[in-house]
N, C-alpha and C positions, 0 to 999 in steps of 0.2 A: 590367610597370612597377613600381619599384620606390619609396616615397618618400624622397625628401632632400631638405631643409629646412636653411639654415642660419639663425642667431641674426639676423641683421640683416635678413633678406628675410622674416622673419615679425611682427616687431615692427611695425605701422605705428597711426599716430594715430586713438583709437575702439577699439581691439584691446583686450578685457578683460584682457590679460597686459601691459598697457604700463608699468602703477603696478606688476608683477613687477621688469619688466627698470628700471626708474628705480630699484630697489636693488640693482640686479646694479651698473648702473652707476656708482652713487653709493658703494658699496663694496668696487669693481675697480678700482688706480690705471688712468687710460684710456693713460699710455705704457706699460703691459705689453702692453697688445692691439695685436695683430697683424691683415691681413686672413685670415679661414679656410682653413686648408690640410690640413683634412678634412673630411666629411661625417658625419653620423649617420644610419643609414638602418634606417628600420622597414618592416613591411608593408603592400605597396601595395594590402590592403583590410581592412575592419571586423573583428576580434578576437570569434567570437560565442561567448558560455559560457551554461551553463545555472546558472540561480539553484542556489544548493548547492556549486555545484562548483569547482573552482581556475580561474584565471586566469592565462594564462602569455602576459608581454608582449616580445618578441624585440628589440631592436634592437643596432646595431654599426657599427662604425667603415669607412670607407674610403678609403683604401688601410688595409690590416689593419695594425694597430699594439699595444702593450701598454696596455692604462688603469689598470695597476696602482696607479699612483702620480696617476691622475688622478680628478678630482670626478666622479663620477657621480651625477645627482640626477634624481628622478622626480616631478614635480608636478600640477596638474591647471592651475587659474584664476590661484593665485598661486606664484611662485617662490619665496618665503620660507616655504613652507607646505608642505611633501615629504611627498609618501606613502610615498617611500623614499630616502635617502640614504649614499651611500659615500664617505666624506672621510678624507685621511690615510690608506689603506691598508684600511680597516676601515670595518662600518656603522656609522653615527650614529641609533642606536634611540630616545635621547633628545629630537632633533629632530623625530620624526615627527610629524604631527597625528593627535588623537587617536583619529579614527574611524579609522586605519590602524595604528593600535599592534598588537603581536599577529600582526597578519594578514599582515606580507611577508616577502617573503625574495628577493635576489639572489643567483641563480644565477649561479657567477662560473670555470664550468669553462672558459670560450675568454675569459677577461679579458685571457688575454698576448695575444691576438689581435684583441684591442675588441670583442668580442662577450658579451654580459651578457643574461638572462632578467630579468625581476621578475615575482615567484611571488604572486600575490592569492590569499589562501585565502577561500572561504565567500563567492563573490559574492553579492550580493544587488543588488536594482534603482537604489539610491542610487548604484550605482558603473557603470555606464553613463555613457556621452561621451569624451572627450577627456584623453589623457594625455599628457605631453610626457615623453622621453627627452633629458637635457640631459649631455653630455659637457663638461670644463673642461681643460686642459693648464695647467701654468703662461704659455704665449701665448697658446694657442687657444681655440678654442671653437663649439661646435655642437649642435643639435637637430633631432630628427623628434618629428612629433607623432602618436601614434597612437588610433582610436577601437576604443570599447569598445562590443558592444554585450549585453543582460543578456536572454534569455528564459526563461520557466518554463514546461518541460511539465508539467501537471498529472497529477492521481491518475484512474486510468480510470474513468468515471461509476459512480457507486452508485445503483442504480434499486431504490427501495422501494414500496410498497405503503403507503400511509396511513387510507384508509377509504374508505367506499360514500359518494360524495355527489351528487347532483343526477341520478337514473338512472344513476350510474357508477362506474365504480374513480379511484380518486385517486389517482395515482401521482405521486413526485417525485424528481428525477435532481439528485445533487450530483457537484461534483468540486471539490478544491482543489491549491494549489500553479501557477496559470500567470502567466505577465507575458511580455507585457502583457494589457491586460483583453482576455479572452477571449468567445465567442460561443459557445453554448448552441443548439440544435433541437431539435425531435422530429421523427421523418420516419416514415413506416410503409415497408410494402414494396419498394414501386418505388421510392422517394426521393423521394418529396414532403414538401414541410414539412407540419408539424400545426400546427394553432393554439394557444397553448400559455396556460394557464390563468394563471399567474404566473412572475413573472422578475425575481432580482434576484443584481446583482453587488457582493460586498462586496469592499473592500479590505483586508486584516488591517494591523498593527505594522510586519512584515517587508516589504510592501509587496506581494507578492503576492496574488493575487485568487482567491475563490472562488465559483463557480457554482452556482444554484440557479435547476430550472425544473420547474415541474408542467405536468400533464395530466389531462384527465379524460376517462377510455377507455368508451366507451358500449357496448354489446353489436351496433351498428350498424357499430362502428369498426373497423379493419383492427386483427388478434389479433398482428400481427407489428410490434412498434415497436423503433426504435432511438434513442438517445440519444446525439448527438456535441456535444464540447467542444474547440474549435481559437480558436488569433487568428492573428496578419496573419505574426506571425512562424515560426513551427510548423505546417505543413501537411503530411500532413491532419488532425493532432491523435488526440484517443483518442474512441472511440466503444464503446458498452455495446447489446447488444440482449436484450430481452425477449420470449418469446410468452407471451400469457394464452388456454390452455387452456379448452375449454368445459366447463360442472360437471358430468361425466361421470369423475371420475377415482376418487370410490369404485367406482365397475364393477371394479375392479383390482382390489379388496382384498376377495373377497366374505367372508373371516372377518368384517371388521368392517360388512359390512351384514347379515349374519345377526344381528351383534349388536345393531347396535341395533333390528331388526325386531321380535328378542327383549324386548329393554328396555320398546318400546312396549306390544308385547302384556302383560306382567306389571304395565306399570303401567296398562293396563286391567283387568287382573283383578285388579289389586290395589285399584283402584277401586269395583270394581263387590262385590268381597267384603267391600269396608269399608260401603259402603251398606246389605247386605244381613245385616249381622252388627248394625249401628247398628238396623236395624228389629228384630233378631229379638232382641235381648238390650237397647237400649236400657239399658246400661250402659255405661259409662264406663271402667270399672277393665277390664271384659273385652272391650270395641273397642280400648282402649287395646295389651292384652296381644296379641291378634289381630292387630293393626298391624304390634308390634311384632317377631313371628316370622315376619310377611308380609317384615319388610325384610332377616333376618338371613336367611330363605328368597335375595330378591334377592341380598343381598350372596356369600352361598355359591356363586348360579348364574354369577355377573361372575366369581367366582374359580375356577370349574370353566372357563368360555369360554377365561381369559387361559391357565391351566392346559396345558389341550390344545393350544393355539396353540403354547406353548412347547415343547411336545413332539415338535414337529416338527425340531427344531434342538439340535443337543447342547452346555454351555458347556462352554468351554474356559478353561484356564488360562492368561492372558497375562503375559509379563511383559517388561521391556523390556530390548531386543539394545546394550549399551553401546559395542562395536563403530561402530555405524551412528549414536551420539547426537554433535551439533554440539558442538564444543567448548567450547559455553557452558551448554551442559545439565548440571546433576549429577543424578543417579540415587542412589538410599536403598539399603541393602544390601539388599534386601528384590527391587531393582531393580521396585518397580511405582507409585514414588512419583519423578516428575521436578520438576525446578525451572529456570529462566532464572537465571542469575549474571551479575553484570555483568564476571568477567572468566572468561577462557579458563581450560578445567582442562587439566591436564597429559594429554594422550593422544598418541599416535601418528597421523600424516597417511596413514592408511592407504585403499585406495579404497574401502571399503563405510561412510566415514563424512561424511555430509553439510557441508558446509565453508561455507557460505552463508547455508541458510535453516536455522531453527532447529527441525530434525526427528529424532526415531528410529523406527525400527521396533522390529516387534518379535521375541522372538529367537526365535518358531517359525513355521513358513512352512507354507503347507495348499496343495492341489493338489488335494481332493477335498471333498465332504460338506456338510454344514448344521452352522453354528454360531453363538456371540453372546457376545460379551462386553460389557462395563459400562465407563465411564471415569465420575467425577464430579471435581468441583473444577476442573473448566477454567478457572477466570481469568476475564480480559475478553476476550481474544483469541487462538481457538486454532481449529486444522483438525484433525480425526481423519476416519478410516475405512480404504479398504484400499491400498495399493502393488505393483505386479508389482515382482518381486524385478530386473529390469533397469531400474528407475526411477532418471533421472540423479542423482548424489547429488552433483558438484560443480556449482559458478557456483548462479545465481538460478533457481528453476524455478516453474511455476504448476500451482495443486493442479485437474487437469484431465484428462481421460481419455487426453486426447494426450501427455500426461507418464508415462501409466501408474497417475493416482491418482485414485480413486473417492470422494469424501467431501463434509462440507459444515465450512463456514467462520461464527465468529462474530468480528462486530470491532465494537465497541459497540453492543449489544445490537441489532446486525442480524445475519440469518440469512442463508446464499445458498451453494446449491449453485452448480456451474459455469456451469450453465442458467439462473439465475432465481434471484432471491429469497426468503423463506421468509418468511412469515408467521404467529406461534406464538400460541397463546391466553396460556400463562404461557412464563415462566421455565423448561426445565429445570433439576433441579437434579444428574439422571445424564440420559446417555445409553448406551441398548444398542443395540450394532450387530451384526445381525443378515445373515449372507453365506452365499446359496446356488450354492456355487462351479458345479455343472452348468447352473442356470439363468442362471446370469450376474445375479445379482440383489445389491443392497448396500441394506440398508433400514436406519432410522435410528427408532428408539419413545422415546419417553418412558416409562421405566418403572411411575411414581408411579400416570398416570393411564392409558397405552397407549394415547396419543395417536400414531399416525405424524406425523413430521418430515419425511421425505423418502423418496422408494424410486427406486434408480437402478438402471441397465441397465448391466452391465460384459461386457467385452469382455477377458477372461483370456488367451485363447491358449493355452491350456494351459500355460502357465506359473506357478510357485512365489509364491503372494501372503501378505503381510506384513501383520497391522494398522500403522496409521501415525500419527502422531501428530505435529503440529507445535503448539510449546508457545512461548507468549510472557509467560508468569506462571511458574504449575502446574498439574499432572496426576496423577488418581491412578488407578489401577486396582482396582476393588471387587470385579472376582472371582480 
């Protein structure tokens, strides 16, 4: 089924378009009009775009004829008010209203043959409803009306970690970018809903709507939750899952519970010999001096632990493969200082270089051994870690183990590996990443304090691996 509409069987009394067509009328002599002896015909259902994206509205004439020389006008409520118009051979840009300036364009490759596009760039939710396609001859004349309709798939939930409150974790799930207003859950396992602690839907400027819901996860609660964000128009929408782990995950790391077992003991005896120095000397000057090579003692053994720890991992010298950098990346001669430009630099579309997302590797690949290198100045938003050398490098790809890439991600001042999100005491200000290619292991320290950040499981294949680096500022490499 297809729709046709002419001018005179759509006008009737009460019709919001009626005060349109009483200036069609009133400034059309009525002896030029003839009765219609063609049709305008658009799509016999609803037009759906997603908020962002172009708009493309189809209609054309039948029997196929030339509209070269004929009015084409595109309007919504009022006729005198064009979201696009073609008069006189050529568009009339000057008549458009003004929330459509800019934004159109007739497509006028089948015009010999009355068939015309109008190109909506950057829909947004204002431009939903009802369009009219109005063809003019010097006799004729005709219309179909076509509906628009606007949805926004949102950004995939971000699930954070906010604090301990009420015996539980406080977590809270956002996502932005949908329209219409969209619905929010928490569901654990088997897909039951959870009851959800807060909930609120803002509408921004743009008109789309962003989602926020917490939870508070009790140690009673199911460890497996997931986080979905759909509406009426977009099913089944995007959904984020979470597991919260039981506090058993220093067990993994026994370097650092050696260490701190150590900590505690010395600052028992560091206690117990300040006591016992206070009774036996009862001076000041010389508890004071005793204290004082109690702590440069501690501070020497924290640097002998971290020492040895390092010893286990040999560094290496990275630096970055210009080759495999996005064309929006410039690289220092130095090649270990990157940057984001806002235009394209001159390279070759060659296949080992990323054309999408804004990543490089780097230009030495390992297959064996224990190593670590350092990046600091990451920006506000950037992914590092490692790459299998077969990792896709054109279209969109996600930094994931199923992609081939091991690493963690920062996008205002959140953390989150693949898995889950991360939770930091400060700021990094370097991170060293630390790869034991036999064990399949990818661990992520804070070098400052030798805090771990994260420790993943990788699955090599015995395949050639890459540090990776995806940069949305800058990036520098300190070793």
């Amino acid at each position: 089924m297809q729709m046709r509409i002419s001018f005179h069987s759509h006008c009737a009394m009460g019709n919001p378009c009626l005060s349109s067509y009483l200036i069609f009328f009133f400034t059309v002599p009525v002896s030029t009009l003839e009765p219609v002896t063609f049709q305008v015909i658009g799509p016999d259902h609803p037009v759906m775009v997603s908020a962002g994206e172009d708009a493309l509205l189809p209609c054309h004439l039948s029997p196929s004829m030339s509209a070269q020389e004929m009015e084409v006008r595109w309007f919504r409520s009022q006729f005198s008010e064009p979201v696009h118009l073609y008069q006189h051979g050529k568009d009339q840009a000057e008549q458009q209203i003004p929330n459509y300036q800019g934004r159109t364009e007739l497509l006028k490759d089948g015009i010999v043959n009355g068939s015309v596009v109008l190109r909506i760039r950057s829909i947004n939710p204002s431009d939903r409803g009802q369009f009219i396609c109005f063809f003019r001859s010097r006799s004729f004349y005709a219309q179909a009306i076509l509906e628009l309709q606007v949805a926004g798939l949102g950004s995939t939930p971000h699930i954070s970690i906010v604090s301990y409150q009420s015996g539980g974790i406080h977590m809270v799930c956002e996502s932005a970018g949908w329209y219409p207003e969209p619905q929010a859950q928490w569901r654990d396992l088997s897909g039951q809903h959870l009851p959800f602690l807060t909930e609120k839907i803002t509408q921004h400027d743009n008109g789309l709507f962003e989602a926020l819901i917490s939870i508070i996860v009790t140690e009673s609660s199911s460890q497996d939750l997931s986080c979905s964000v759909r509406n009426s128009h977009l099913n089944p929408g995007k959904e984020s899952v979470v597991y919260i782990a039981d506090p058993f995950f220093l067990r993994g790391y026994p370097f650092k519970v050696a260490m701190y077992i150590l900590l505690v003991v010395v600052g028992l005896l560091t206690f117990t010999a300040s006591y016992f120095l206070w009774k036996q000397y009862k001076a000041k000057g010389k508890l004071v001096a005793d204290l004082e090579e109690l702590r440069d003692k501690l501070g020497k053994l924290e640097a002998e632990l971290k020492w040895r720890k390092t010893q286990l991992f040999g560094e290496v010298k990275v630096t970055l493969d210009p080759e495999t950098a996005h064309p929006r990346l410039k690289l220092l001669e130095d090649q270990k200082t990157v940057t984001l430009e806002s235009e394209h630099q001159d390279r070759p579309d060659n296949p080992e270089r990323f054309d999408k997302v804004f990543c490089v590797l780097g230009s030495e690949g390992y297959t064996s051994g224990k190593m670590y290198w350092e990046v600091e100045g990451m920006g506000g938003i950037w992914a590092i870690g490692v790459a299998r050398e077969s990792v896709r490098r054109k279209g969109e790809i996600k930094f994931t183990p199923e992609e081939g890439i091991w690493g963690i991600e920062q996008s205002r001042d959140c953390y989150a590996t693949p898995e889950s999100s991360l939770l930091l005491c400060e700021t990094p200000k370097k991170i060293r990443i630390y790869v034991n290619y036999e064990k399949g292991e990818v661990a992520f320290f804070n070098p400052d304090n030798g805090d771990l950040i994260a420790c993943l499981t990788a699955s090599f294949k015995g395949e050639t691996i890459f540090p990776f680096f995806c940069v949305h500022s800058h990036l520098t490499l300190t070793i």
